[in-house]
Each structure stands twice: as structure tokens, then as C-alpha cells.
C-alpha positions in Angstrom: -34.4 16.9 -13.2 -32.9 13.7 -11.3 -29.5 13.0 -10.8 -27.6 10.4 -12.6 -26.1 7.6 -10.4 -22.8 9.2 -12.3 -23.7 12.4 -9.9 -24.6 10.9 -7.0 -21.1 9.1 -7.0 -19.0 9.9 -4.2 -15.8 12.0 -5.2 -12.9 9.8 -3.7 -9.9 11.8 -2.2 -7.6 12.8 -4.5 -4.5 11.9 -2.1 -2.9 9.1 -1.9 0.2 8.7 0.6 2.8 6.0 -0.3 4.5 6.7 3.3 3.7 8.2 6.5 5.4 10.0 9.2 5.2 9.7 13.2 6.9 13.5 12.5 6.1 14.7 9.6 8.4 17.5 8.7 7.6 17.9 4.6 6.2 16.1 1.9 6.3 15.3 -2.0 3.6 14.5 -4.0 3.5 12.9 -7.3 1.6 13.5 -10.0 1.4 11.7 -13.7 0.5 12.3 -17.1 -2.1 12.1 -19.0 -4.3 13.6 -22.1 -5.4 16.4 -23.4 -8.8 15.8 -23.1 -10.8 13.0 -21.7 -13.6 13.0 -18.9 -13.4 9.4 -18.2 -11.0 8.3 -15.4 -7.4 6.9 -15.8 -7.6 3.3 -16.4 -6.6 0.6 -14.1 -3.8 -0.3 -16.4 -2.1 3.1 -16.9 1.2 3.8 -18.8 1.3 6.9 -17.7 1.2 6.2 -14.2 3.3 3.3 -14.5 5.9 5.7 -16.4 6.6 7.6 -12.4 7.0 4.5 -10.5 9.9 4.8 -10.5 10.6 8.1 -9.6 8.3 7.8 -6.7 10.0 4.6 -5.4 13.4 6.7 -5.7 11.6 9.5 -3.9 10.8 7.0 -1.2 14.4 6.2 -1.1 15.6 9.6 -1.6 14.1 11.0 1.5 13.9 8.0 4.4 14.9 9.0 8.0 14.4 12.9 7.0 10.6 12.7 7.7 9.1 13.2 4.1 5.8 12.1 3.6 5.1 10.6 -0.1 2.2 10.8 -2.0 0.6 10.7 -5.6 -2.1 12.8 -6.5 -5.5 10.6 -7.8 -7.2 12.6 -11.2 -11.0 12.0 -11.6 -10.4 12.1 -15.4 -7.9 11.1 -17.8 -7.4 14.5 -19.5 -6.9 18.2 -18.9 -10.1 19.5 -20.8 -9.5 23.3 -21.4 -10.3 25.7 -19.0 -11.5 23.3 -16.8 -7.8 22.1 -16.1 -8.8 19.1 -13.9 -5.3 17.6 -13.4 -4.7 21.1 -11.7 -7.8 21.2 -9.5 -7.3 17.6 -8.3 -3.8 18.4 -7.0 -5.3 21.8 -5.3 -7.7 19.4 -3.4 -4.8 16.7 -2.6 -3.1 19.6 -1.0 -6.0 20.9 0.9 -6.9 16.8 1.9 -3.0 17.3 2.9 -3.3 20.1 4.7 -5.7 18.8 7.1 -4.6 15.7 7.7 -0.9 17.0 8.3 -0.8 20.7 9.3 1.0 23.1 7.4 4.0 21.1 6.2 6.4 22.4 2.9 5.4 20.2 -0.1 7.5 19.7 -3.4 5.0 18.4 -6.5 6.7 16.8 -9.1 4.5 15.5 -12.2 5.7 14.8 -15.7 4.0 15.5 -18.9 0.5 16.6 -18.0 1.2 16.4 -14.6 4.1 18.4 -14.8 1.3 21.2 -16.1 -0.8 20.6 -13.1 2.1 20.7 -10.8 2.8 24.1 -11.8 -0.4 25.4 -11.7 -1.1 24.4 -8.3 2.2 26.0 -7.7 0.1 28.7 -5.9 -1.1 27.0 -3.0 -0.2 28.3 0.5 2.1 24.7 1.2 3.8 24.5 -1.9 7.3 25.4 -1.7 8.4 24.0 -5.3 8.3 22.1 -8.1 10.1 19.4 -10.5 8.4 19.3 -13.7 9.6 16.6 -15.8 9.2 17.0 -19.7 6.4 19.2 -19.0 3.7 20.3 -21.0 3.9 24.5 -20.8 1.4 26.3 -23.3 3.1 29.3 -24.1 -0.2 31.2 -22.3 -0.3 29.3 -19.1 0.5 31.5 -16.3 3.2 32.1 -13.7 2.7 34.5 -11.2 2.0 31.6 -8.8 5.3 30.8 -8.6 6.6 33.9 -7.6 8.6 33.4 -4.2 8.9 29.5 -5.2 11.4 27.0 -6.7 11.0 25.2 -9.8 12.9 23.4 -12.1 11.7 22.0 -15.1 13.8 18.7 -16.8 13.0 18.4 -20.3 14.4 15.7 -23.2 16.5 17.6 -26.1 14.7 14.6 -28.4 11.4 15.6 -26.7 8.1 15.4 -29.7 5.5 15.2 -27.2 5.8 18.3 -25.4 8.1 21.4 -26.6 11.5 21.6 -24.7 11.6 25.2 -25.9 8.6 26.3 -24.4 9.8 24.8 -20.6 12.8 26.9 -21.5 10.4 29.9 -22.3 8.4 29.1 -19.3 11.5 29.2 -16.9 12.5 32.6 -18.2 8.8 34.1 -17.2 8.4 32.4 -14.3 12.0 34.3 -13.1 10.4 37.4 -14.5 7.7 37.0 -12.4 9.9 36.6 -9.2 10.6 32.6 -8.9 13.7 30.8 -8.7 13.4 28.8 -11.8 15.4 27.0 -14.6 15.9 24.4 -16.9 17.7 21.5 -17.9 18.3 20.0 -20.8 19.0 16.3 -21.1 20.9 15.2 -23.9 18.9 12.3 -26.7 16.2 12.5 -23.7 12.8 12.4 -24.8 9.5 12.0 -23.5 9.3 8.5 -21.8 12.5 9.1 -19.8 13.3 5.8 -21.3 16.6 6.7 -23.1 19.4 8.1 -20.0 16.9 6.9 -17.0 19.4 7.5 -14.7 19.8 10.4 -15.3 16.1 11.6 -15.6 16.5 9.8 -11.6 19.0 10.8 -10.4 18.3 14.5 -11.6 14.7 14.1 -9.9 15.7 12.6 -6.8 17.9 14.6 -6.0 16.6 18.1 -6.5 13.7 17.2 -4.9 16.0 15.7 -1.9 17.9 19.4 -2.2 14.4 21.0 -2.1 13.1 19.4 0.8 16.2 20.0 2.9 17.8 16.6 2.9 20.5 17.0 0.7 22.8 19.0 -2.0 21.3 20.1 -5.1 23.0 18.8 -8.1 25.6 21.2 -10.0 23.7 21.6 -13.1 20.5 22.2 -11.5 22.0 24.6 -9.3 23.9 26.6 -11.9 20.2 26.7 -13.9 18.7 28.5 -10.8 21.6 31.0 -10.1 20.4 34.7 -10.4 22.1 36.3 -12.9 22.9 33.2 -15.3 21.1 31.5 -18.1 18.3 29.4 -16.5 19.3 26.9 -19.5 21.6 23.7 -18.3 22.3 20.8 -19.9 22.4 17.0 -18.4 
């Protein structure tokens, strides 16, 4: 049986870097939403890419002069499809493109919705040192043993009706079980665009992300959500 030209089709790289260091002493990569299913690729005009432009250029300004690379992880289709979870396998191979290019380096992932999914499930790999899920999407099933030894620190919107604040709550609590420093925070009339309180949404994500690579403070109610011995529930 021949291939189609669909096969044959080269499979681009699924990093993309925003900024490049001389030194290169960390990275972040960002990673957007998307469907639940869908095996064509993201479109050229993409909402859901557009939606975490703005947290990447505040990334980029976040982390200048503390030599932070910045990328965004490229999906080969639009959705997660099942088992197959191909948001999560695309950022496995953006970290392994990574890793070669750059050495060994700590990397932070920060995805919303979808991505937030695949940032956490990638969580695992040997240069991941946390993550910033933003209004994540967190099946109660999906597993977290990979983040044992790692931060991360999901942001989710009280208003949320896309994805279930409750279970990034839920998904906080077993990830601590299972030996990572993580917790939540709950952002007051947010909800799933990060339209309504953007600042906040920013500033949150910025920051902690800032914290997490080592150029800066993280702030107070994301450090009271990851504090051993307290509720791992904030709010914003």
C-alpha cells in the first residue's frame, strides 16, 4: 500500500523560540489551547493561540537580562483525541528539540486550557522543573505522578464553564499526594478567556513563572497555595 502525500509530509519541529540566549540559563515554553478532538492542524487564524499572546509577550518582559529562553510549543492537530493525547506528545518533542539544541537547561511550561493539560502531562520530562496551568482542563483520571519532585500551580476562573475550577482544585490535592509542590488559585468573576481581571490572570502568570525560574519573588497568594501544611486553595 502507497503512502499518501499526507504521510510523506515532513513533520515540522514542534518548537518555536520567541528569544534566544548567548547564555542560556532556563527557559519557558508556551503552550495554547485547543479542542477535544480534531486531527487537522490549528488554523492560521487561531483564537486560541491569539488568547496567550499576551502572556508570552509579558513572559518576554518578565524574564529579560536573567537569560530565559522563550518559546511556544507548535501542535500538529487542533485537538487532544483520546488516548492519543497529541498536545502532550508535541510538547514532549519540543522539549527533546530543546534539549538538543540547548543542553540541559530548567524549563517552566505554561499552557492554558488544553494546553494547560498537555503541560502537565509532559510534566515528566527530565528538564521540566514546573508548571503554570492556566484554567486548565484536568479529567479527574489524568495522572500525576509525573510531577512528583516538581512545582505546579494551576490558576483557574471562579466563573470558569469551559473547564471545571473544582477539578484543578482536585488535581492540586493529588498531585501533593503524589509528592509535588502544587496548588491553586482561585480568581475571583475569572473565567475562561482571561478576559474579565486580565491583569490579574498576568500578573499572576508572569510572575510565578518569573519566581519559578529564579528571577524573582513569587506572589503571596501563590505562595501561601504551595506551603506544605496549608490548603493548596487561594484566592486572587
Amino acid at each position: 500500500m502507497h503512502a499518501t502525500v499526507r504521510d510523506r509530509a515532513p513533520v515540522r519541529p514542534a518548537l518555536i523560540l520567541e528569544r534566544t540566549e548567548t547564555r542560556p540559563r532556563a527557559a519557558v515554553l508556551v503552550l495554547h489551547g485547543g479542542r477535544a478532538d480534531g486531527e487537522a492542524p490549528p488554523p492560521r487564524v487561531n483564537a486560541a493561540a491569539a488568547r496567550m499572546w499576551p502572556v508570552g509577550q509579558g513572559l518576554l518582559r518578565a524574564t529579560e537580562g536573567f537569560g530565559v529562553v522563550v518559546g511556544r510549543v507548535r501542535y500538529r492537530c487542533r485537538g487532544w483525541n483520546g488516548g492519543r493525547a497529541d498536545a502532550a506528545r508535541d510538547t514532549l518533542r519540543a522539549l527533546d528539540e530543546l534539549g538538543l539544541l540547548l543542553g540541559r537547561l530548567p524549563v517552566v511550561l505554561v499552557g492554558h486550557s488544553m494546553g494547560g493539560r498537555a503541560a502537565l502531562h509532559a510534566a515528566g520530562h527530565d528538564l521540566v522543573g514546573g508548571v503554570v496551568a492556566l484554567a486548565p482542563w484536568c479529567p479527574p483520571r489524568d495522572p500525576v505522578g509525573q510531577l512528583a519532585g516538581r512545582s505546579a500551580v494551576l490558576l483557574h476562573g471562579e466563573r470558569d464553564r469551559t473547564t471545571d475550577p473544582r477539578e484543578s482544585v482536585d488535581f492540586a490535592e493529588r498531585a501533593r499526594h503524589a509528592g509535588a509542590r502544587a496548588g491553586t488559585v482561585l480568581i475571583a468573576r475569572g473565567e475562561h478567556s482571561m478576559l474579565r481581571r486580565a491583569i490579574t490572570w498576568q500578573s499572576l502568570t508572569t510572575r510565578t513563572v518569573a519566581a519559578l525560574l529564579g528571577a524573582g519573588a513569587l506572589p503571596d497568594v501563590v505562595r501561601q497555595s504551595l506551603l506544605d501544611g496549608t490548603s493548596p486553595v487561594q484566592r486572587a
